[in-house]
N, C-alpha and C positions, 0 to 999 in steps of 0.2 A: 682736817685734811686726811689722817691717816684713818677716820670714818669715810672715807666717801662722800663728803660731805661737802667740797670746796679745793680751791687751788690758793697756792702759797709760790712766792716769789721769792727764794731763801736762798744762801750761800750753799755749795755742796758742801764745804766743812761741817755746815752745822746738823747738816740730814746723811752725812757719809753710813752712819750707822745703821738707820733707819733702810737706807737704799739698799746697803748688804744684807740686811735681815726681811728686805721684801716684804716690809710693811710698808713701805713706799715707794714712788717709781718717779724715777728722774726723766723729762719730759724737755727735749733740745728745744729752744722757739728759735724759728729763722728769723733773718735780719733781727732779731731783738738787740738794744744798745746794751752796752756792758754797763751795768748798775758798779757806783762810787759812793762812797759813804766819805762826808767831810768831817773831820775830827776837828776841832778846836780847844786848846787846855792855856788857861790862863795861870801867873804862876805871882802870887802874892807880892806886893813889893816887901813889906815888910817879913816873910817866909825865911831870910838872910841867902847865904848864898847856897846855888845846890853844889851837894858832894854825893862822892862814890857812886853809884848808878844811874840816878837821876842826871847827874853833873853831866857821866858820857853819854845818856842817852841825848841832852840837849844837845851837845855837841853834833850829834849824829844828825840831827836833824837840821840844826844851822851849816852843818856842809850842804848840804843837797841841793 
């Protein structure tokens, strides 16, 4: 893409750089739907139980 070569359908996050240094150009499409990515993480049974970070990130996500 940053040949000239083709178009990419990418997060801003991940070409933020790219866009400042005007080696690439960010391109609005009307009516376009908002692109979702589904994450899915399974978690062992026998893993025991989580702690410290892991522990509250589950938590954070069983509120929601």
């Amino acid at each position: 893409v940053e040949r000239g070569l083709g178009v990419a359908l990418l997060p801003g996050t991940a070409v933020a750089r790219e866009v400042a240094g005007k080696t690439l150009r960010a391109v609005k499409m009307k009516d376009a739907p908002p692109m979702q990515n589904t994450i899915v993480a399974y978690r062992r049974r026998d893993a025991g139980k989580p702690e410290g970070i892991v522990a509250a990130f589950l938590d954070l996500l069983e509120s929601k």
